[in-house]
C-alpha positions as CSV (number, residue, x, y, z in Angstrom):
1,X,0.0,0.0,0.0
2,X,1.6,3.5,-1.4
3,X,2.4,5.9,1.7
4,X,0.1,8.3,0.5
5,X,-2.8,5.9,0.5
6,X,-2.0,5.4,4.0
7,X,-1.7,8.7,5.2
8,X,-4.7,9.6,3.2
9,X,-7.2,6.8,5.4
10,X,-5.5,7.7,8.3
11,X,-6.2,11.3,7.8
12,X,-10.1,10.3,7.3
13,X,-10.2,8.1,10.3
14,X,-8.9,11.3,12.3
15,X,-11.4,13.5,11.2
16,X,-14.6,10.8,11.4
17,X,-12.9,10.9,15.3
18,X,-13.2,14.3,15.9
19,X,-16.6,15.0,13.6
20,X,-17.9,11.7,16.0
21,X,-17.0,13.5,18.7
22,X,-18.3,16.8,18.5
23,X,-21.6,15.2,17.7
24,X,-21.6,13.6,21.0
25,X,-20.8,16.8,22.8
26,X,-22.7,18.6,21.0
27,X,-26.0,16.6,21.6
28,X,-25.1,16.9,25.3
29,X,-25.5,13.0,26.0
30,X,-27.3,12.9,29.3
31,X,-25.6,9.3,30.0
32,X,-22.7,8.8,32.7
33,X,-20.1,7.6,30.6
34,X,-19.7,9.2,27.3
35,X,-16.8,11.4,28.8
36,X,-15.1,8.3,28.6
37,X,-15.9,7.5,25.5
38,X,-15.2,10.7,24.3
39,X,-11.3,10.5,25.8
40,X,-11.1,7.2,24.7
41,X,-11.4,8.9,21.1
42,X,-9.5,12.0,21.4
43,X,-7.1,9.4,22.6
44,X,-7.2,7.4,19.3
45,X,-7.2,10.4,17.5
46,X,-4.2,12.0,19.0
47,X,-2.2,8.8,17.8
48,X,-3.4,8.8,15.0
49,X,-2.4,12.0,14.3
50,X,1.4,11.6,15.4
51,X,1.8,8.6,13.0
52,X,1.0,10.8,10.3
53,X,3.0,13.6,10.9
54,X,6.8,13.1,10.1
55,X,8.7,11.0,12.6
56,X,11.9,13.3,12.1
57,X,9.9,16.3,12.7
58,X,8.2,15.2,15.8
59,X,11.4,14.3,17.0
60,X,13.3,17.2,16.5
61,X,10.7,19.3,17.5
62,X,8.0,17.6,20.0
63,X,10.3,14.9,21.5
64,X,8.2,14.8,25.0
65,X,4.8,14.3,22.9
66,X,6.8,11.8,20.8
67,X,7.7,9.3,23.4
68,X,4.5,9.6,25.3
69,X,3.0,8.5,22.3
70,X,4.5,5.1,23.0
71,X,2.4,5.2,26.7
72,X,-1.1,5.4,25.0
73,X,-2.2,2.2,25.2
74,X,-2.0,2.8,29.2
75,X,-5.0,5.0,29.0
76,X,-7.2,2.7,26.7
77,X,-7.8,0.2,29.0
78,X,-8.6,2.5,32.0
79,X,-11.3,4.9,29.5
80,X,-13.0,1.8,28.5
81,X,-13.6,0.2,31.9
82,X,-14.7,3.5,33.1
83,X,-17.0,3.8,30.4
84,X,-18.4,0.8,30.8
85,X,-19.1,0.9,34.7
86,X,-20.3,4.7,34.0
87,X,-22.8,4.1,31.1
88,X,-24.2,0.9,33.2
89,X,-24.0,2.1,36.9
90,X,-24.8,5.5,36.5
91,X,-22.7,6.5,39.5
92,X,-20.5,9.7,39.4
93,X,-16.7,9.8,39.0
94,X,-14.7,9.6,42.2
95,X,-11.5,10.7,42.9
96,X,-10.4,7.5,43.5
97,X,-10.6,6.6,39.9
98,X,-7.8,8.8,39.2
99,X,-5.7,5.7,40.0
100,X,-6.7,3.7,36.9
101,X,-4.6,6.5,35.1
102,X,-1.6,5.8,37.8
103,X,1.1,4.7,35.7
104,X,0.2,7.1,33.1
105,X,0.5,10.0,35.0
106,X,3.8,9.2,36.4
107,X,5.2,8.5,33.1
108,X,3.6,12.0,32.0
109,X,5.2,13.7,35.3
110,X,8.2,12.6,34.5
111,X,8.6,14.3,30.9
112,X,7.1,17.4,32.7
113,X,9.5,17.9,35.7
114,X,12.1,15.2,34.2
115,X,14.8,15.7,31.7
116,X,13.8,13.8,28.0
117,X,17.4,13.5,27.3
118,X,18.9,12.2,30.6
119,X,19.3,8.9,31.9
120,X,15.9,7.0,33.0
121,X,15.1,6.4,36.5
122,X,15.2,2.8,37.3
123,X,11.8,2.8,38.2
124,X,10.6,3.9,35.1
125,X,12.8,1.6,33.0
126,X,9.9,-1.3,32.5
127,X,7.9,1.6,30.8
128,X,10.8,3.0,28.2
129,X,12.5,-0.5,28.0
130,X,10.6,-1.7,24.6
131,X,9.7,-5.2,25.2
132,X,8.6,-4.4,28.8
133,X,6.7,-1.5,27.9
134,X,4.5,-3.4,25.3
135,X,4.4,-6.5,27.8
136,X,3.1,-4.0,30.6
137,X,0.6,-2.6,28.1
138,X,-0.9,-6.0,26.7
139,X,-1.3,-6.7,30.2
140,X,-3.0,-3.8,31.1
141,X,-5.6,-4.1,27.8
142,X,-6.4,-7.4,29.0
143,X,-7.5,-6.5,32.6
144,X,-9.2,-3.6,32.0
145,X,-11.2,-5.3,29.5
146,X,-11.6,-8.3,31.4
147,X,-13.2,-6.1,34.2
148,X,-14.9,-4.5,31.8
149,X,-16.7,-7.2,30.5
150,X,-17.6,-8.7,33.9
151,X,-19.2,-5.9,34.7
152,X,-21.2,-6.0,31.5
153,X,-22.2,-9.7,32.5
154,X,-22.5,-9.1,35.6
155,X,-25.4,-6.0,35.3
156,X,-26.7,-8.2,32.5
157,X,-27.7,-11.3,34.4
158,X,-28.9,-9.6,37.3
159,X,-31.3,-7.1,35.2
160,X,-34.1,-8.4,34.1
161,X,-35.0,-6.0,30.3
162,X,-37.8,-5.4,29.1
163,X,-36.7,-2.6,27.0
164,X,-35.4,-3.1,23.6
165,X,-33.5,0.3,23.3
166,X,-31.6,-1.0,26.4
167,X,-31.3,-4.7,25.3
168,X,-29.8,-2.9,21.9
169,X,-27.2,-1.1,23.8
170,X,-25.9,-4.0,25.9
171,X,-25.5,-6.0,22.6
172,X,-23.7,-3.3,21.4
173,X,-21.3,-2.7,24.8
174,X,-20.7,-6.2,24.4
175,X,-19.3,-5.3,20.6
176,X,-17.2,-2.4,21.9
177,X,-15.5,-4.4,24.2
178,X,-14.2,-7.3,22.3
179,X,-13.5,-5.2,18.9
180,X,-11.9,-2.7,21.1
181,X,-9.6,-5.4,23.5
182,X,-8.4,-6.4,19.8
183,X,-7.8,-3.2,18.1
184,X,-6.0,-1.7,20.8
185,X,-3.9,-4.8,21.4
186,X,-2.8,-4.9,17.7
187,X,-1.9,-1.2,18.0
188,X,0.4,-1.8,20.7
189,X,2.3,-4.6,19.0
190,X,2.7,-2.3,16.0
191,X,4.2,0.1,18.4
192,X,6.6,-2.0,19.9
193,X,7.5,-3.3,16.2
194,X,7.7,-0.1,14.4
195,X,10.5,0.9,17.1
196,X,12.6,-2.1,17.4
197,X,12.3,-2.5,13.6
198,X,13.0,1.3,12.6
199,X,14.2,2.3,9.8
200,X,13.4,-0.8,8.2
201,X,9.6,-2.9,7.8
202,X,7.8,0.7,8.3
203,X,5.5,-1.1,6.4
204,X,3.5,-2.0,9.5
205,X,2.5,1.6,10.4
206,X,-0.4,0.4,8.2
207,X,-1.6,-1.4,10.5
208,X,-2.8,1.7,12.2
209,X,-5.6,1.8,9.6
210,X,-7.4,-0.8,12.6
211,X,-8.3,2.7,14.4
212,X,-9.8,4.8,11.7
213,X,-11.9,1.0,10.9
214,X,-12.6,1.3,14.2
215,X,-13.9,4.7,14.4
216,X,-16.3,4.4,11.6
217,X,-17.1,1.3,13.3
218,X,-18.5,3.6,16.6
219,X,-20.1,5.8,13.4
220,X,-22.2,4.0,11.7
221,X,-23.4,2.3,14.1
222,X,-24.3,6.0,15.9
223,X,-25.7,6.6,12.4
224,X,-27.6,3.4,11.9
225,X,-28.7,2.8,15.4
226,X,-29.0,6.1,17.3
227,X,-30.7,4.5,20.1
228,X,-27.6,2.9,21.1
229,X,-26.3,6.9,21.8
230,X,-29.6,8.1,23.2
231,X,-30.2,11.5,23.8
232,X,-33.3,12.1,26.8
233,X,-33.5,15.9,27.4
234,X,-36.6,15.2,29.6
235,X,-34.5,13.3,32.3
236,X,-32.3,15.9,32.6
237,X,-35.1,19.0,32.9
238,X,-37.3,16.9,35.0
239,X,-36.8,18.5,38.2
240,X,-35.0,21.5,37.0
241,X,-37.9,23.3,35.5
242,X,-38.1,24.9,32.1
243,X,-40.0,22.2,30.9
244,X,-44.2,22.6,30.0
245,X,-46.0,20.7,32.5
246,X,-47.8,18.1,30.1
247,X,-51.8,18.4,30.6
248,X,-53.6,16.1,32.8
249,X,-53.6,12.7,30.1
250,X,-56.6,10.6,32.0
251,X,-60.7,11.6,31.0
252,X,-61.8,9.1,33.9
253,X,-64.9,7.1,32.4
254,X,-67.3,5.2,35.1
255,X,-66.5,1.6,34.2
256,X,-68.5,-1.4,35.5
257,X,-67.0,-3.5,37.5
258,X,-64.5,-5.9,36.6
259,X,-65.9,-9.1,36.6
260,X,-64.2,-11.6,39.3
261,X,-63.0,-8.2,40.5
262,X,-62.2,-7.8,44.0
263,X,-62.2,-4.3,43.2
264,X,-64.8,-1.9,44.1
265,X,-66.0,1.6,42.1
266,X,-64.2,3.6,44.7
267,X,-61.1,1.6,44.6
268,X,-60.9,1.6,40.8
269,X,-61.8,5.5,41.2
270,X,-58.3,5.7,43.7
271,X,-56.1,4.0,41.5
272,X,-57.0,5.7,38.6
273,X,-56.0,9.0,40.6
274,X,-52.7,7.6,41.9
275,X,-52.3,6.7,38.1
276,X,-52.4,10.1,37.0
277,X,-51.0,11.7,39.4
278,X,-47.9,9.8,39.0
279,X,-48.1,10.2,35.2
280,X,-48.2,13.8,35.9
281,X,-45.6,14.6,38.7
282,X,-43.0,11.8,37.9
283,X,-43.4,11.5,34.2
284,X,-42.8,7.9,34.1
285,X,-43.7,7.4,31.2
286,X,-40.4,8.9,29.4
287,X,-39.0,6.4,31.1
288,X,-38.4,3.6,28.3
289,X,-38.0,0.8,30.6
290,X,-41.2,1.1,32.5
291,X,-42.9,-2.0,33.4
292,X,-46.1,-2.8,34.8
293,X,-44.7,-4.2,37.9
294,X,-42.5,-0.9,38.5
295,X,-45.7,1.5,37.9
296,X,-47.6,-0.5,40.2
297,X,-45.4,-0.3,42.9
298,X,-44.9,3.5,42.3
299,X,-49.0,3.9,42.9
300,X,-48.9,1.7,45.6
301,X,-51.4,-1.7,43.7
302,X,-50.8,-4.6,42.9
303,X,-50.0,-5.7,39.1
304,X,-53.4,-7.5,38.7
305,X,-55.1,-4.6,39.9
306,X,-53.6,-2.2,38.0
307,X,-54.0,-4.2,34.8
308,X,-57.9,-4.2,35.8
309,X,-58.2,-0.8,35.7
310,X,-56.6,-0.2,32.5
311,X,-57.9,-2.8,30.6
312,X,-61.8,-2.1,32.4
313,X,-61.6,1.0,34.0
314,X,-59.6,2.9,30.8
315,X,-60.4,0.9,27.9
316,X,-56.6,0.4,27.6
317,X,-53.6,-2.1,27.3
318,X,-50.7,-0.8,29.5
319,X,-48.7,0.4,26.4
320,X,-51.6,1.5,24.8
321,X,-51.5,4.3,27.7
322,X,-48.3,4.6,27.6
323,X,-47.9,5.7,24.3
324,X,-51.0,7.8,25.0
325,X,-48.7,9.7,27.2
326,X,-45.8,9.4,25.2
327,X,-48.0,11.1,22.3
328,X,-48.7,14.1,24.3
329,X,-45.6,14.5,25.3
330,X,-43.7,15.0,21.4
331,X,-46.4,16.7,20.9
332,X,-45.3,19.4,23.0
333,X,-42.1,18.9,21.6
334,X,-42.6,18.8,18.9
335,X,-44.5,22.3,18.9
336,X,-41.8,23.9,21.2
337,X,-39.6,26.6,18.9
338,X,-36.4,25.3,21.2
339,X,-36.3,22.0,19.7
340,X,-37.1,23.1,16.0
341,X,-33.9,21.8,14.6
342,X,-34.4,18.6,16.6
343,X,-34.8,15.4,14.5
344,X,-38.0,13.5,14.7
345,X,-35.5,10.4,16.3
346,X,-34.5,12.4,18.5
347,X,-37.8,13.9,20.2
348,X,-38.9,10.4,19.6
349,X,-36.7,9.0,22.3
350,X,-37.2,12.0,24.3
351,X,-40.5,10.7,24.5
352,X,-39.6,7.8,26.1
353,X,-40.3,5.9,22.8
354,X,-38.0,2.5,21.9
355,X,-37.6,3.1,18.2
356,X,-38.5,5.8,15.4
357,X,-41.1,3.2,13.5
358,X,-43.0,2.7,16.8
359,X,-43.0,6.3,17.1
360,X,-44.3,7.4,13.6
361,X,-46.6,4.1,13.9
362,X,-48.2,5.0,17.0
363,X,-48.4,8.9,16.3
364,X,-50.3,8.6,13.1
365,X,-52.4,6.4,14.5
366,X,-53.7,8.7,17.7
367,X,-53.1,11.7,16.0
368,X,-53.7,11.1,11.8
369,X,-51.2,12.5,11.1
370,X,-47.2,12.1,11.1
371,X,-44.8,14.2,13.3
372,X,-43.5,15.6,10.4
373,X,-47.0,17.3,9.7
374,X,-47.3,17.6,12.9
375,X,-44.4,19.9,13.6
376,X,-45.3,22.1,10.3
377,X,-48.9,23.2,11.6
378,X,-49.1,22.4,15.6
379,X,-51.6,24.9,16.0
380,X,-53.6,23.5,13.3
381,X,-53.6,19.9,14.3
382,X,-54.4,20.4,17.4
383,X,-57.4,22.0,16.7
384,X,-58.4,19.3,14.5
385,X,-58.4,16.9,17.0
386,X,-59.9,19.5,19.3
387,X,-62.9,19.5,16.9
């Protein structure tokens, strides 16, 4: 492969990395994690980006950024673990994570306070010394992946999903990890060959092409499946205000009584209340992995009763008033000037819809008309329906 041909996909893997990344920051991802994910592509990005500039240049001129280059595969393993544990466990950064980034740091400190050009501390020597270094890496690529993907099994066997948005996104974690143990593993041996083999065999510098693959990997699959990067501004205004309160959803009919009920009128009349209430205050139902059993013990019933009074009292299938809610909901989004350049997939899973199609499906179906037509003429349509 000719060097320009190299340089060239290289080049376009660098700027997929940053373009990728300034999508994500730009959405403002309301999901621990994607910090991670972000550093764990400005990372990639960064080396990519040093094997294309000229070796002689970099060394003459950025020596320091030169030979940290060598230490990047220390911060892969760490980012992706973190990532992992973040996205799944939703708990915040502590300060005691810094220490995944240990050796790192002190490598770092070193060409900061150190001397590039005098002897190596003997300390430091397993991270300079070639075969060492890359031994010390490998290692570290393995556990951090390792621990990442116990954690992924671990959060998957003791969840029980009824979401597919959420079922998507661990089959797609579970993708990251083993692509990602590989590529970075293979970037670290060409590392360690590229410098015990210079001048000769530059050839394998190639080789780095496994990251821009990688990166438009992580972009299509953003592009093909946004749900797996979903984007819920509603979770993150819920109980900050500056979002419309969303008009009471429940016209409360008399129903008979169930039959085999042990439910009277005034029960049915109580749970219907609770039901609303909650749907009002709490909003559950942008929540995308709300289950009957959850709702239920939010409004203080039991599952059989609440399905009664859907099904009899409401004339509804629990999803069928979910979506009744969900409805409402983009439609206030859809009619809010804020959220004008928004894409439908977007307000979709702001919504606390699974997938566009059920979205469009279900829209069209309460409100006759798509949320593309909708959005045009909110005023209009609404009145429609009012009528």
């Amino acid at each position: 492969m000719p060097v320009q041909v190299n340089i060239f996909l290289l080049l376009f893997g660098c700027l997929q990395g940053i373009f990728l990344s300034v999508v994500l920051l730009k959405k403002k991802v309301h999901r621990n994690g994607y910090f991670f994910l972000v550093a764990y592509l400005a990372v990639m990005i960064l080396q990519i980006t040093l094997k294309v500039m000229s070796k002689i240049w970099l060394m003459n001129n950025l020596l320091p950024l030169y030979f940290l280059s060598y230490q990047f595969p220390l911060l892969y393993g760490p980012l992706v673990y973190l990532y992992i544990k973040q996205f799944l466990s939703k708990t915040p950064f502590k300060q005691f994570d810094i220490l995944h980034f240990l050796p790192f740091l002190i490598v770092v400190s070193y060409f900061i306070l150190g001397d590039a050009y005098a002897k190596t501390p003997f300390i430091l020597m397993p991270f300079f010394e070639p075969v060492q270094r890359m031994i010390i890496e490998l290692v570290s690529l393995f556990i951090y992946h390792i621990l990442a993907w116990k954690y992924w099994l671990n959060y998957q066997e003791v969840k029980d999903f009824s979401s597919d948005i959420k079922k998507l996104q661990l089959s797609w974690l579970r993708q990251f990890i083993i692509i990602s143990l590989f590529v970075c593993s293979l970037v670290t041996v060409i590392i360690f060959l590229m410098y015990e083999w210079f001048p000769y065999n530059q050839n394998i510098r190639f080789g780095f092409i496994a990251l821009t693959l990688f990166i438009y990997w992580i972009s299509y699959c953003a592009w093909n499946q946004p749900q797996i990067f979903t984007v819920i501004h509603g979770f993150a205004h819920a109980n900050g205000g500056g979002v419309e309160k969303i008009p009471k959803l429940i016209a409360y009919k008399p129903a008979k009584k169930y039959s085999n009920s042990g439910l009277s009128e005034e029960e049915i009349k109580l749970i219907v209340a609770k039901l609303g209430e909650a749907m009002e205050k709490q909003r559950l139902y942008l929540d995308p992995e709300i289950t009957m059993d959850k709702l239920a013990e939010i409004i203080n019933c039991s599952r059989h009763h609440l399905s009664q009074v859907l099904n009899g009292g409401l004339q509804k299938s629990f999803y069928d008033y979910l979506n009744a809610c969900r409805v409402e909901e983009a439609k206030i989004l859809l009619s809010d000037i804020a959220r004008a350049n928004y894409k439908i997939s977007s307000i979709a899973y702001d919504a606390g819809f699974n997938s566009l199609s059920a979205f469009n499906e279900v829209f069209k179906k309460l409100t006759g008309v798509t949320p593309s037509q909708y959005r045009k003429h909110p005023a209009e349509q609404s009145r429609k329906q009012r009528v």
